[in-house]
N, C-alpha and C positions, 0 to 999 in steps of 0.2 A: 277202235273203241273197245274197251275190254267190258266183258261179259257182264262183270261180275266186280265192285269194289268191295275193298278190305273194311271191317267196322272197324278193325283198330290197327294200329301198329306203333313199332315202336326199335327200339335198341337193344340189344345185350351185350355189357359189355365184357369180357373175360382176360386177364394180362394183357391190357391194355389196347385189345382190339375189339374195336364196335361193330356187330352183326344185326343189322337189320330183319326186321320178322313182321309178318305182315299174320292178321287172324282174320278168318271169314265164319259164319255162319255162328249156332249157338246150340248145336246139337248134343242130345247128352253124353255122348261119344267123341273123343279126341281122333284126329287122323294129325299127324306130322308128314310132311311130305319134304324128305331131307336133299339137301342143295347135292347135287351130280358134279362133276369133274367143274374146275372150275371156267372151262374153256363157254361156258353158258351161264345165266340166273337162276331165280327161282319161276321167270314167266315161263319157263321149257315143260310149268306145268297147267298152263292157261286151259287147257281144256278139261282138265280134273273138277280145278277151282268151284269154278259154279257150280255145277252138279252135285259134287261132294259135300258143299260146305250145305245143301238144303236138307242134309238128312245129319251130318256132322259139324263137330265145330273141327276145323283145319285151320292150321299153322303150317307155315314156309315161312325160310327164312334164305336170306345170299349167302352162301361160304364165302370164308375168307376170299379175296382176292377178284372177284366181280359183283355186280350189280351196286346197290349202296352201302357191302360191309368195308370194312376197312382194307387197307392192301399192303401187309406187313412186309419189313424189306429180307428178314429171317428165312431162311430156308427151312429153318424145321419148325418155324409158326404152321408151317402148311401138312406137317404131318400128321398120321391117323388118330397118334393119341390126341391132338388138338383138336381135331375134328371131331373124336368122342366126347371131348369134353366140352365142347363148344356145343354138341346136339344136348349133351345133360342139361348145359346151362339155358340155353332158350327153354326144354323142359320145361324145366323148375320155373322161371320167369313166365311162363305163360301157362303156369297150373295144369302143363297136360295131362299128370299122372301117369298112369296107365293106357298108352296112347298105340292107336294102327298106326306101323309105320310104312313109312312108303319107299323105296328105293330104286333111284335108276342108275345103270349103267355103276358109275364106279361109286355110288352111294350106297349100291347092292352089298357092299364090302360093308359098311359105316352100318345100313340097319340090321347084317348078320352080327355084329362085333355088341350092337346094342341088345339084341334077340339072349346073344350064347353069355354073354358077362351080365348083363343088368335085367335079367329075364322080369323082375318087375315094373319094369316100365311100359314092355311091347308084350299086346292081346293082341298081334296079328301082324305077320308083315308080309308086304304084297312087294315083290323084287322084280325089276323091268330090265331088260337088255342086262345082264348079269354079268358081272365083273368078278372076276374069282383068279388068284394063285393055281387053282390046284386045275387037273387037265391038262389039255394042250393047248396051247394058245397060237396066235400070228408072233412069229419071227418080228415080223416088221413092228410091235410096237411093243417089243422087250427093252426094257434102261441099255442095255448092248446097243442094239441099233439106236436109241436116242443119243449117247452120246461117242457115237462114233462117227469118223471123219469122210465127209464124203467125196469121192469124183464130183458128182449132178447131181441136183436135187429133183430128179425126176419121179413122178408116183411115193408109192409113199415111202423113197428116200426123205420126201418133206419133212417126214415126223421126226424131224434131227432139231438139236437146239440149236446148233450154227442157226439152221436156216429161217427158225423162229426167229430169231436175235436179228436175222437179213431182211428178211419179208413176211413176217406174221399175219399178215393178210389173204396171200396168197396160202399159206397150208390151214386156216382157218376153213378159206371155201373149198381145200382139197378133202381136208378131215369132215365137214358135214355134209357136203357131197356122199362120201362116203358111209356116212351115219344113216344118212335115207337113201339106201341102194335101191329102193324101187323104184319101175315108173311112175312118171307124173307125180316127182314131189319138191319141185318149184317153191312153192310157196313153205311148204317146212324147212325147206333149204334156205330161202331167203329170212327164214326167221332166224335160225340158230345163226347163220352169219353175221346177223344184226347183234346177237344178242355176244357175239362171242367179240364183237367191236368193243364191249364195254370192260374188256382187259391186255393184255397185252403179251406180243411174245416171253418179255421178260421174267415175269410172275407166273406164266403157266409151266413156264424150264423151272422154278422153283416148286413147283409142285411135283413136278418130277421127280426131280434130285430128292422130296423130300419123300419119297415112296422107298428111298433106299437105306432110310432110319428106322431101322427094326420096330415094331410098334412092342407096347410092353405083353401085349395080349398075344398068343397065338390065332392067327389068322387064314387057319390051311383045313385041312380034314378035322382035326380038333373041335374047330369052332363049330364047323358044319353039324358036326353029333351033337352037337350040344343045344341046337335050337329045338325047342319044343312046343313053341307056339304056333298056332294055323301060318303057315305058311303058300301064297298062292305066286309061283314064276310063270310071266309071260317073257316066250322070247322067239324072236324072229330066225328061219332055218337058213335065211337071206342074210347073217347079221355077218360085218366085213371088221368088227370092231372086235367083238366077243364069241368065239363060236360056241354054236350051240351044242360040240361034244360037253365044253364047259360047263353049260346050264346042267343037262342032261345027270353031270358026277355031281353039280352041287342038289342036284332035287332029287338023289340018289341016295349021299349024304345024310340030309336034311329031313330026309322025309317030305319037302314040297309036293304040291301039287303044280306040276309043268305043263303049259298052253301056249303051244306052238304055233306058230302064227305064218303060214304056207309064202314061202314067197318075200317074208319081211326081214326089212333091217333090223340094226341097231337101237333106236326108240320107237317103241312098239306105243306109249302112251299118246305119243305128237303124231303121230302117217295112220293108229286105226282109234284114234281118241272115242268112239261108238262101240265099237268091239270090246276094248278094254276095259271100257268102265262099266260096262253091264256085265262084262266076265267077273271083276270087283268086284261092283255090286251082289252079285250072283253067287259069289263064295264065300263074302262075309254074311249075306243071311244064312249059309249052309252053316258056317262054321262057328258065328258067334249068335247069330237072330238079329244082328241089329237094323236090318231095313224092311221094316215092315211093308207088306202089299196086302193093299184091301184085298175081302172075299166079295164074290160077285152072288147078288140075292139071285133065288129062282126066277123071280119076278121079273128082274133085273134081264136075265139071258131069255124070257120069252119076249123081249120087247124087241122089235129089229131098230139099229141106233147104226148113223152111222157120225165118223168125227169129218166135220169139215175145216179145212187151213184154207187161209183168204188171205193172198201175197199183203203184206201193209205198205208197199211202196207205191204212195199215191191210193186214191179211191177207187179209184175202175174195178179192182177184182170185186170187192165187197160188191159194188152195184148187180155186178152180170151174177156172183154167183148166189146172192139174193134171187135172184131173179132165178136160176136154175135151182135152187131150193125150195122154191115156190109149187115151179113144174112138178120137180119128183116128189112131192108131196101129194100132186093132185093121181100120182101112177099110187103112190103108198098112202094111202091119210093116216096109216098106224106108225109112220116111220116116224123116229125120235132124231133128230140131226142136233148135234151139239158142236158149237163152234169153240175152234184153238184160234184162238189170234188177240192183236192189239192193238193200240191204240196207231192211228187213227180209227182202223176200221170198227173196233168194236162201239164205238160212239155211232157208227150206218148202224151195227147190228142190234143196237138196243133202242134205236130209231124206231126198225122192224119189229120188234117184240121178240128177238132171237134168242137163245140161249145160250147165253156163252162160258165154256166150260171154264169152271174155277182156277183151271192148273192155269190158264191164260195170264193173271197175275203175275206168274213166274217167268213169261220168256222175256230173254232180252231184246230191247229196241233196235230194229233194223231201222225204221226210218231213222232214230237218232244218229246213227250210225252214217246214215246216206248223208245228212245234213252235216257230218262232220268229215266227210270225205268233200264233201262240194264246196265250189268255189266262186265267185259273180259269173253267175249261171254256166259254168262249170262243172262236170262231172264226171270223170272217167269211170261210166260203170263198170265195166267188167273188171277195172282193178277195183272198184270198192267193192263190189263182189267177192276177188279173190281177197283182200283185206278184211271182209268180214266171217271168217273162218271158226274165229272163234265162238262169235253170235250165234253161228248154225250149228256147231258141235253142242255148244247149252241149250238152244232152243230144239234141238231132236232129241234131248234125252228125256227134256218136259214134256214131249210128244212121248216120246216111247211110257211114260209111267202113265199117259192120258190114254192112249191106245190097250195098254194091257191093263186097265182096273175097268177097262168102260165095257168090254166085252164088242166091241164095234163089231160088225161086218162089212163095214167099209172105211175106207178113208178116203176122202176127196181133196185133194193137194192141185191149189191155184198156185204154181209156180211156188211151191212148199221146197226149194230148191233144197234143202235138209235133210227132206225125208228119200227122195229119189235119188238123191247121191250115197247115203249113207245104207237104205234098205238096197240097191244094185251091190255095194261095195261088199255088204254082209247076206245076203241074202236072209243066213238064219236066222234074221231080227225083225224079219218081216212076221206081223200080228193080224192081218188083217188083208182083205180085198185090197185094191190099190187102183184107184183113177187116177191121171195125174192129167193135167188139163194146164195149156201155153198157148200163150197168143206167138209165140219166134221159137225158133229152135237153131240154135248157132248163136258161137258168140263171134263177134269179128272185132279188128284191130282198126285204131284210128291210125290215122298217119303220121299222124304227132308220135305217135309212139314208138315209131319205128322197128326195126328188123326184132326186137326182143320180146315188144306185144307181139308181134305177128307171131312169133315161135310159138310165145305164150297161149297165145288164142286157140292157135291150132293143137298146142298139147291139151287142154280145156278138154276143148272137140273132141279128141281122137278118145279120151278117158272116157266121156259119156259116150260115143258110139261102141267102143269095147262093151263098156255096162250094157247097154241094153243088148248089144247082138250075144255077148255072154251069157245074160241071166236075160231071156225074152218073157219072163213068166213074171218077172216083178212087179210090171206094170200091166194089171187086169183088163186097162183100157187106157188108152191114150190117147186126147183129143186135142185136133188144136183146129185153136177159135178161131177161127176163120177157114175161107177154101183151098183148096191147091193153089190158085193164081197169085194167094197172095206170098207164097214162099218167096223168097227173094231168088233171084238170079245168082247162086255164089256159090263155092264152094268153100266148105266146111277149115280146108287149110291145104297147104301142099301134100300130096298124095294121097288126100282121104276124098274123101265124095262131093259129087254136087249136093248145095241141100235140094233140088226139088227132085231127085232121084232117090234120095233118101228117105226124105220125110213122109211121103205118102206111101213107102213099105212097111212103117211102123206108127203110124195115125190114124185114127179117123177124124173127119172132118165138120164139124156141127156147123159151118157158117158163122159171122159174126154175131156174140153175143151182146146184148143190150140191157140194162138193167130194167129198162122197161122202152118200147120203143114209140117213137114220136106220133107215128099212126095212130098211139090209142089217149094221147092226149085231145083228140079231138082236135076244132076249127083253131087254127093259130088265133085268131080275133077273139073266140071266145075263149080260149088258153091264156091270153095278154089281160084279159078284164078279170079274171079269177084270180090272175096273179098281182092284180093292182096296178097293170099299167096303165098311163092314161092313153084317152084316144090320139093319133097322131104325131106321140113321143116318139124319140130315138133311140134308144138303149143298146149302150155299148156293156159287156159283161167281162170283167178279165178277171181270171182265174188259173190258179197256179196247180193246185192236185193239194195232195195231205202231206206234203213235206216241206219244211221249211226251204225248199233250196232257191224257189221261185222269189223272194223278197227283192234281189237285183232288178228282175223283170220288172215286176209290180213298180219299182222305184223308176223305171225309166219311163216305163207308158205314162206314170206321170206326167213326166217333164213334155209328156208331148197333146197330155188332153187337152190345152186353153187353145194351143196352135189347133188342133182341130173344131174344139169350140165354136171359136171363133169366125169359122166356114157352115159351122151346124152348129146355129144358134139354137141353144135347149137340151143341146146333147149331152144326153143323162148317163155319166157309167159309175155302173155298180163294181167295186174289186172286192172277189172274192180270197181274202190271204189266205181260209185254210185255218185247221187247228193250232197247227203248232207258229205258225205268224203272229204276232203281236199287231195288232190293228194300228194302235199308235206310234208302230215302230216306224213304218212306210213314207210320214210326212204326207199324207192326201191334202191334194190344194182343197179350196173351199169349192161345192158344189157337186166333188165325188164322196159316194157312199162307201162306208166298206164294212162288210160282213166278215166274222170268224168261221163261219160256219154255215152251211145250206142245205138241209138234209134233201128238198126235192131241188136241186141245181139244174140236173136233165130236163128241168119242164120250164124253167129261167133260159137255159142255154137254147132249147127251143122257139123262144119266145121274144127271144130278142133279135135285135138289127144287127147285130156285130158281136162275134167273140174275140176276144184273143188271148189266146194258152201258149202253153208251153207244149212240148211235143209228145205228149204221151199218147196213148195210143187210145184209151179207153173215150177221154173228152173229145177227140180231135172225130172219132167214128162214133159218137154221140151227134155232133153237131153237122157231120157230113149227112146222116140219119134225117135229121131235123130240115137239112137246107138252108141252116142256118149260114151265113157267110163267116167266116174267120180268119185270121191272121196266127200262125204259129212260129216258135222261137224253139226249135232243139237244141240241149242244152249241149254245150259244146263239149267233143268227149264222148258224149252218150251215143254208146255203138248204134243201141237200139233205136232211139230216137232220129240218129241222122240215118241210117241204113233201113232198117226192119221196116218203120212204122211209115217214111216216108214213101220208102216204096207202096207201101198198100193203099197211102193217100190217093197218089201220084195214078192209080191205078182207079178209082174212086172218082176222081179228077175233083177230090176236095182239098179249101185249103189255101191260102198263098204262104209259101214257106219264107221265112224270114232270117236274116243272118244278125243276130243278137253283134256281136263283134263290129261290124260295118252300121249298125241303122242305129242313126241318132233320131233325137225328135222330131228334129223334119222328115224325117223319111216315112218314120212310125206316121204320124198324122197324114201324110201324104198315101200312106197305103190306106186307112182305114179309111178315109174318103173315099179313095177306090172303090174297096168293098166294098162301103154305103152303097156307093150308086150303079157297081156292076150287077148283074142279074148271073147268080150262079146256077150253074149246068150238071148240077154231082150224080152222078151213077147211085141208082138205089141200091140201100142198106137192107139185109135180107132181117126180117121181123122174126124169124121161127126160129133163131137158133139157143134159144135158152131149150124151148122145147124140145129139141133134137138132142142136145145131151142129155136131157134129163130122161129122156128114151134112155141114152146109150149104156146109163151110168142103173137104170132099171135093171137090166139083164145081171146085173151086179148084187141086186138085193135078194 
């Protein structure tokens, strides 16, 4: 899912080639963010996008030759003067004026040539992995070695046209491989690869050959003296494309400001998109004012505040950390706690009487995102996880402008996966205390996914045990919701740790939290008559969490309620779809209820004779709490759900786990029977553990 849609777009078109240009935001400030070597699009800039376009209006557009511009058969269609001329004419068509321009890699060329010849157009150009004539460069990727004749196309003899022309697939994944030299960067890899499918060897040997067409402009030290607008280079001392003696004589030249980035490749915007854009940000308020940051009142800084994040996938964090913002309330009653989050949960929080911070508006939908990774009950999390990369790069930058105007002293991050990946990665962008509070810790691989998840998994892993054993200061406190026993049995990947060797050197532990627990709803009898049950009834309750993905389920228990029915005459179920379920979409036979929404559900799922969920972890240790009996369905795929949360059922001895795949109606009807009439035996649920972080998370304020 992208972060972020364009308001408008549209065409340009110039000697007869059509370049597509997309515009975001409406800020009184132009940012151009111009098309890089054609071997990628203009998504190589998805993590700027959002971010940028809320404070500016931004244009991208595709260079000739991928994404949706045209793909001329010309060789010299693809050279620098068309490519000048091509950046003028989108200009012009899209009223940028006087516009920030942006530059990566070999566009670094394209917005110097615009800087040093058309000095009216660019108030500031910000130049990434820099491409430049002048300096020393790599042998291996001089027009000499492109078009010379090889023995092998081993390493990067690849970067030959023969061998483009042979197997342009192959030196695609060799070439962006090597663009993200660092570790753990998988997922930027898998995207420029993606992105570099959308042209072809043929077209990019033309770009080549057309670099050997003298441009009309001087392009070498000339140019460089001649820019004199703020100029800001980031570039990686790790970079195997462009080295950085190169940046170093262009920001020499130029007069840049150069921001070196320890350890990094070639696109320094894609591997540290949080680094980069607050360095951005941070130079254009130096150098032109344009991003303004609130003043924080006196007032304001004697108030102790801290900012809370409440995962939105599914309801459970909102309930428990409800519930633990209650406690530390009762350790602080001056404390100001303002909530960053969305929908579904901010609908719990406004339930509560919560306050939820304004910037909230602004982040992008993870659950939408979840529901469009998922499939009939379906869900490979840890890939829609790593798939939602972009959602967390825009949704940590809205954190970071809510965290530095709020003046917090803390931050409480419920599986805030954003802020703890990105404050480990940078340390210096940490604003604040930092809790960070999980119910699992590890990601593990289904078997569906075979030897490439498992790589996968384990490189996940081994990144965050780096972060924390690297930077152990990051994380002020770190709890996880529940005890030692419930860690799973596993080890994190091949040659890195067990988790339960792990995770109790770097946790504490509060016990299972509960949004409120079943203990304090009083007599089940008089809990069932408050909530309008009648004397005697059966109540079956099924319920999916706050994400669309459970509609499958919902649709099958159908098919199996009359057959149960039928055996338990009267048997009443209520299905609860959830916000983002459409009630009418489901097809309920005549006799079941179904609700959008239930703000006290925990005291429903109490109260009733039977649940049956889906596997999440928050509902299932609700109802094991309660003794209520249930039936659950993990969604197929979900690490968490078949591995993590089972195991702590399993340990609980709540539950009958269910295989969504294998159980048709009969089966389904056939177990809830069961349940009706078996007397469950569940291991107590500990009541004190909201109180117990809200202890932990005191020492904090």
């Amino acid at each position: 899912m992208r972060a972020k849609l364009p308001e408008r777009d549209g065409f340009v078109e110039r000697d007869g080639v059509k370049l597509a240009y997309e515009v975001y935001g409406s800020g009184p400030q132009t940012m151009v963010f111009l098309p890089t070597w054609t071997i990628v699009h203009s998504r190589v800039y998805k993590a700027q996008l959002p971010y940028f376009s809320e404070r500016f209006r931004c244009i991208t557009y595709d260079g000739r030759g991928n994404g949706k511009s045209d793909r001329p058969d010309d060789i010299a269609a693809y050279s620098l003067d068309n490519q000048v001329a091509d950046a003028l004419a989108v200009l012009d068509a899209t009223d940028a004026g006087e516009a920030i321009v942006v530059g990566l890699s070999a566009s670094t060329i394209l917005a110097c040539v615009l800087a040093a010849y058309h000095p009216e157009r660019v108030k500031a150009a910000i130049l990434a992995g820099t491409a430049a004539i002048v300096g020393p460069g790599y042998a291996y990727m001089s027009p000499q070695h492109f078009l010379s004749k090889q023995d092998n196309f081993d390493g990067w003899n690849k970067y030959n046209r023969d061998y483009w022309l042979l197997d342009y697939p192959d030196f695609a994944r060799h070439f962006v491989s090597n663009i993200f030299s660092e570790p753990h960067s998988t997922k930027q890899i898998e995207d420029g690869i993606e992105w570099a499918g959308d042209t072809t060897g043929a077209i990019l040997a033309k770009t080549v050959e057309a670099r050997m067409i003298p441009p009309s402009v001087d392009v070498g030290e000339t140019m460089y003296r001649r820019v004199r607008c703020p100029t800001l280079m980031i570039h990686g001392d790790d970079d195997q494309i462009q080295p950085i003696a190169r940046a170093k004589i262009v920001a020499e030249l130029s007069g840049a400001k150069l921001l070196t980035i320890p350890g990094g490749g070639h696109n320094p915007l894609v591997r540290y998109p949080a680094k980069c854009n607050t360095a951005i940000t941070e130079f254009l308020d130096r150098q032109l004012g344009c991003v303004q940051t609130r003043q924080q009142s006196a007032a304001r800084v004697r108030t102790k505040r801290a900012l809370y994040l409440s995962s939105p996938i599914g309801l459970g964090h909102g309930r428990r950390d409800i519930a633990i913002a209650r406690e530390l309330r009762k350790l602080h009653p001056d404390l100001q706690i303002d909530w960053l989050a969305q929908d579904p949960v901010t609908r719990l929080l406004a339930a509560s009487g919560e306050h939820i911070h304004p910037l909230s508006s602004r982040l992008a939908s993870e659950s939408r995102h979840i529901e469009l990774e998922s499939g009939e009950h379906d869900l490979n999390a840890f890939q829609a996880i790593r798939r939602m990369d972009e959602v967390l790069a825009a949704n940590f930058m809205v954190f970071q402008d809510a965290v530095g105007d709020g003046d917090y002293e803390l931050v409480i991050a419920d599986e805030a996966w954003d802020i703890d990946h990105f404050w480990h990665e940078h340390p210096e962008l940490k604003k604040a205390k930092l809790a960070w509070l999980t119910d699992f810790v590890g990601f593990l691989p289904m078997p569906s996914g075979g030897d490439r998840e498992a790589f996968l998994a384990r490189d996940y892993n081994a990144e965050m045990i780096e972060h924390v054993e690297r930077n152990p200061g990051v994380r002020d406190r770190a709890i996880f919701v529940g005890s030692r026993e419930d860690i799973i049995c596993r080890s994190f990947g091949r040659d890195l740790p067990d988790m339960q060797d792990w995770v109790p050197k770097h946790f504490d532990f509060s016990g299972y939290i509960i949004g409120e627990h079943p203990q304090a709803f009083g007599s089940r009898s008089d809990l069932r008559q408050s909530l309008g049950y009648r004397q005697g009834e059966r109540v079956c309750i099924v319920t999916v969490g706050g994400s669309g993905v459970g509609a499958h389920l919902i649709k099958r228990i159908l098919r199996s309620y009359q057959l149960a029915e039928s055996r338990i005459p009267g048997l009443r179920m209520i299905v609860v779809a959830g916000p983002r379920i459409e009630p009418t979409s489901i097809g309920a036979p005549p006799g079941v209820e179904v609700r959008s929404f239930v703000p006290d559900l925990d005291r429903h799922l109490a109260a009733c004779d039977l649940a049956i969920v889906q596997g999440g972890l928050t509902t299932c240790m609700e109802l094991a709490a309660a003794g209520t009996p249930f039936l659950y369905f993990p969604l197929q795929n979900h690490f968490e759900q078949n591995f993590h949360v089972a195991y702590r059922l399993d340990r609980y001895q709540a539950g009958k786990r269910m295989d969504y795949a294998t159980s048709t109606p009969d089966m389904i009807a056939d177990a809830m029977i069961g349940a009706l009439t078996d007397r469950p035996c569940f291991r107590p649920v500990e009541a004190d553990g909201a109180v117990r972080a809200a202890r932990m998370l005191s020492d904090l304020i």
